[in-house]
N, C-alpha and C positions, 0 to 999 in steps of 0.2 A: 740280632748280632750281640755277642755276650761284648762284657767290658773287655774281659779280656784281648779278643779279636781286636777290637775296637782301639785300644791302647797298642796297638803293632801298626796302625795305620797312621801313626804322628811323632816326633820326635819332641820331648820336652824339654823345655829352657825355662831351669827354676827361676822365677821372679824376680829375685836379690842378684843376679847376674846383670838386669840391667837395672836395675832399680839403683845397686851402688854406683854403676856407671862402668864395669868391668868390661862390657861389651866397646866404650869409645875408646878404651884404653888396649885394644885388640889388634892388631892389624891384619888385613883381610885374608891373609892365609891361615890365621891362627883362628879366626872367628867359621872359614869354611870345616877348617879339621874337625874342630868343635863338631860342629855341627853333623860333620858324619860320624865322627864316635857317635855323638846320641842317637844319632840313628839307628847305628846297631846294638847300643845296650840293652840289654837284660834288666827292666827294672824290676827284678825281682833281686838280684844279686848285684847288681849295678856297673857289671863288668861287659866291654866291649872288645871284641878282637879283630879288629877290622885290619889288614894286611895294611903297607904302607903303598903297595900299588893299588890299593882301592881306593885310600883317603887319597893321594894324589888325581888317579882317575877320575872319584867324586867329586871334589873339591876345585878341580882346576889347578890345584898348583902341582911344581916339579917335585921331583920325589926326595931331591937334597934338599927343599926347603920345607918338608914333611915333621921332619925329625927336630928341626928347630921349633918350629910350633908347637909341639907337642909336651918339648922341653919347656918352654915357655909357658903354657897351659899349665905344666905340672907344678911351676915355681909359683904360678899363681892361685891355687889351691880348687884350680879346678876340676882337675880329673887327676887321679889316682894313682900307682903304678902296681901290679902287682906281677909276681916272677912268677915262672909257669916251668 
């Protein structure tokens, strides 16, 4: 199995997310998004496009409280935003 393969079978969560403690300071919609954006990133470019009926779908939560997560995420300099 090359690394590459190998790294599409895991989503990563850099260290200093909980290590500062960002992850208690989370709330459980914001910590599921999380977690499905990395799921689909590209860590080679670091960009994820996941629909917001996905991370909803994925995640478990309603799709009105998708976008507040996200927002949230972004204030707290966890993920990114970039226009398309």
């Amino acid at each position: 199995m090359t690394a590459q393969k190998k790294n599409k079978d895991f989503a990563r969560i850099p260290h200093w997310i909980i290590d500062n403690g960002f992850i208690a300071k989370l709330k459980p919609t914001e910590v599921k998004a999380y977690l499905v954006l990395n799921r689909y990133a590209d860590y080679t470019t670091g960009i994820s496009f996941p629909s917001v009926e996905t991370i909803s779908e994925l995640s478990g939560g309603h799709k009105n409280s998708i976008a507040p997560a996200t927002k949230r995420l972004l204030s707290l300099g966890l993920i990114g935003k970039v226009r398309t």
